[in-house]
N, C-alpha and C positions, 0 to 999 in steps of 0.2 A: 504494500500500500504506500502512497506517498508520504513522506515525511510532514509532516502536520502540528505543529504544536497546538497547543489546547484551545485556543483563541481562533486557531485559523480554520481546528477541527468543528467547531461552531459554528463560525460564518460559512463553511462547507456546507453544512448539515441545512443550515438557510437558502441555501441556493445563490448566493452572492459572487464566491468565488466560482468563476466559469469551469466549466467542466471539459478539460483537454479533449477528449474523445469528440465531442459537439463541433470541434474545432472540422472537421473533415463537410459540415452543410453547407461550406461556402468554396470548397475545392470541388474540382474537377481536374485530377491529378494535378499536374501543377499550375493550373489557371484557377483564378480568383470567378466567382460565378455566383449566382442569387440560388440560394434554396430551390425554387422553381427552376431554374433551370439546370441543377445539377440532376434533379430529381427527372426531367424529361429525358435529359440525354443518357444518363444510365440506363434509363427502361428500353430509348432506341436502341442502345446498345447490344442488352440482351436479347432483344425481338431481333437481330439482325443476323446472330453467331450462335441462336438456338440448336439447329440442324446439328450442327458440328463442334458443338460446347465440350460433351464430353468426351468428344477424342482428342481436343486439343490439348484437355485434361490432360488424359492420359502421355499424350508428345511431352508437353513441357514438365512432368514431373516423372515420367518415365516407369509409369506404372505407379506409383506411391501415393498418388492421397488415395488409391482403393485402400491401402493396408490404413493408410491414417483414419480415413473414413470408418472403417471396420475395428478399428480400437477403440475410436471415438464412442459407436454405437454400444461397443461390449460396456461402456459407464454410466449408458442409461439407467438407472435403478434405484431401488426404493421408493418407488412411487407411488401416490393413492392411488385407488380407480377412480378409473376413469381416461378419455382421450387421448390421445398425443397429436401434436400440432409439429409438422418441418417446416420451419419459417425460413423464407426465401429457398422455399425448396427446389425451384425447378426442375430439374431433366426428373427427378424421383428416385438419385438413386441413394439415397438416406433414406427414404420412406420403405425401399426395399427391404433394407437392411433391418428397419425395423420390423415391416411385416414379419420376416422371419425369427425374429426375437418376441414378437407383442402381438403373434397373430388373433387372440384373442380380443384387441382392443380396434376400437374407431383410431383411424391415422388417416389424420389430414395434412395435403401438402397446400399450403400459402406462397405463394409467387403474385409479386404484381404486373410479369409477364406473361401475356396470353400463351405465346410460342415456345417458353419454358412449359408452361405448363401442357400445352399441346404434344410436348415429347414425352412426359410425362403419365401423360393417360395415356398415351400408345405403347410405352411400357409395363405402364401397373393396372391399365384397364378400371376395372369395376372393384378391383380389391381393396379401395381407399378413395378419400374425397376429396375433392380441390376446389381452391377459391384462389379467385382473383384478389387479392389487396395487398395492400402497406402494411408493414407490421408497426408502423406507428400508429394504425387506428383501422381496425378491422373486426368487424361486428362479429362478438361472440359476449356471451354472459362471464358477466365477473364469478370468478370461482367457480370456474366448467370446466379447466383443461387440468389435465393430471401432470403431463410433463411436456416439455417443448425442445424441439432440439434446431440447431442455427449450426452452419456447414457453409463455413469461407460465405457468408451473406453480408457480416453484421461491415464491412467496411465500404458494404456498397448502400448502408442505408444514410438518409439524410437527415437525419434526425435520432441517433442511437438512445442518449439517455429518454428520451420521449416512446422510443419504440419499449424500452426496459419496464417504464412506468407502465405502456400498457398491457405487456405481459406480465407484470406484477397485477395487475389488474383481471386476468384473466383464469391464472392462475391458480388452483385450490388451494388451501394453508397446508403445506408440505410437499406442494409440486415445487416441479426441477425445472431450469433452465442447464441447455446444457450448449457449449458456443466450442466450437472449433474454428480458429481464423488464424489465418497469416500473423507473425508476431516481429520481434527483433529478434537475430539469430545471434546466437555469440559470439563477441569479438574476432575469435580466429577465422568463423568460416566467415564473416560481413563481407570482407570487401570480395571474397571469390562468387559469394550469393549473390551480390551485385551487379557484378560482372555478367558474370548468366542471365538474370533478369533482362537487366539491358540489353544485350547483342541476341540472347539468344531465343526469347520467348517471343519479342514481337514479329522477327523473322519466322518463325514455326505459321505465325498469325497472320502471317501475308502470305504464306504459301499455300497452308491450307483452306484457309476462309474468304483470303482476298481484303481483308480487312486491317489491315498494319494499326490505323489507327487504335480500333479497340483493344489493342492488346497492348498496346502503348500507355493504354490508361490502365488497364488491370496494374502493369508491373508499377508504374506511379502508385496507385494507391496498395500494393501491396507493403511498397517501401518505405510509405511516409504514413504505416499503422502502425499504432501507438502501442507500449509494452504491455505485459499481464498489468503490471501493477496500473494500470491509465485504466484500461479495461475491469480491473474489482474495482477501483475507485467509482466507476460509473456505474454498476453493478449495487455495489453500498447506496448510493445516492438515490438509487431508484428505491432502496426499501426492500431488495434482496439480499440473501445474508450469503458470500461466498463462502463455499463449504469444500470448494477442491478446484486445486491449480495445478496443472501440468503442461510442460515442457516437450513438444514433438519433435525429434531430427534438431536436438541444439538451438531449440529455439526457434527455428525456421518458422513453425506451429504453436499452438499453444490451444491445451482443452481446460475453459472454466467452466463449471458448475455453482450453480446459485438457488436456492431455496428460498422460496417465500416464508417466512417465518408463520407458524401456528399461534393465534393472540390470543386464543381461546383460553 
């Protein structure tokens, strides 16, 4: 968590001191841009490279976020009954992973791409339900979902701590949030992970997609997301209690988990 003395840890808790993370509604990897317009051009974005999202997955990390993906899912647990919600789930394949964990439970995939989601039901059919929305404000009852899980989504939302509050909102008292995203790697591999990023992913992204651009912006906002600690600090602020942090590939990743605390 950040270092905080007791004065600052209060005006925090106020909402006064701004909240690093929020810092990403006004980028567009490295351009300065209005909420609304970050917010349009991401969604073109995925509406554009749907078709072929996840194989480019697969090129630029060389097979690996399946294994991360699938470690990730192995942490879903302790849950009450009821629901599970994969926010910014698109292509569906986290909701896979989970039908085969949680086949007993409703699993919903949330995307506010049509064409994400369109890949989506062509893979998982009728075995699960999709909705179009934001995950800063997408109609479901407070204290209806049992857990939720977020896979490399949360650095393409526009409004993160807002998106937190509403799934703290949605929430049961003792559901999970569980976030898988790109992080800071440590020190020794940075500047070789940099390297790759740059030269190598958005090249993969113009040969296969035709698209250089958007893949110029993934590796921008991969690199300019903020540490675990930026991430429980926004986490805390929304009224979730983080209850597990971990480190994927040196850092590269990072899985938190967060709990709605029980008031009862």
């Amino acid at each position: 968590m950040p270092n905080l003395n007791s004065s600052d840890a209060e005006t925090a808790k106020q909402g006064t001191i701004p909240c690093e993370l929020d810092q990403l509604s006004t980028a567009f990897g490295k351009q300065d841009v209005t909420p609304e317009a970050r917010q349009s051009r991401i969604r073109s974005l995925f509406q554009s490279i749907a078709g072929r999202y996840d194989l480019m997955n697969d090129l630029m990390s060389g097979g690996m976020h399946r294994l991360w993906k699938t470690r990730f899912v192995s942490r879903v647990a302790n849950l009450p009954e009821g629901p599970i919600v994969d926010i910014a789930g698109g292509t569906g394949d986290i909701a896979a992973l989970l039908l085969k964990r949680f086949s007993d439970r409703p699993i919903t995939v949330l995307d506010p791409s049509s064409n994400m989601l369109a890949v989506a039901k062509e893979r998982l059919g009728e075995t699960c339900s999709y909705l179009e929305a934001q995950a800063e404000d997408w109609p479901a009852e407070s204290n209806s979902v049992a857990g939720a899980t977020l896979s490399f989504g949360l650095r393409n939302f526009t409004q993160p701590t807002q998106a937190f509050t509403e799934l703290g909102r949605v929430l049961k008292p003792g559901g999970r949030l569980h976030i898988l995203e790109f992080s800071q790697p440590d020190p020794w591999l940075a500047p070789l992970y940099r390297l790759y990023s740059r030269m190598v992913i958005p090249a993969i992204g113009a040969l296969v997609t035709g698209n250089r651009g958007a893949y110029s912006y993934l590796v921008e906002s991969i690199s300019g997301f903020p540490s675990i600690e930026v991430v429980s600090d926004a986490l805390e602020r929304s009224g979730l209690k983080v209850v597990h942090t971990e480190k994927v590939l040196f850092g590269i990743a990072a899985i938190h988990i967060a709990e709605k605390p029980d008031v009862s």
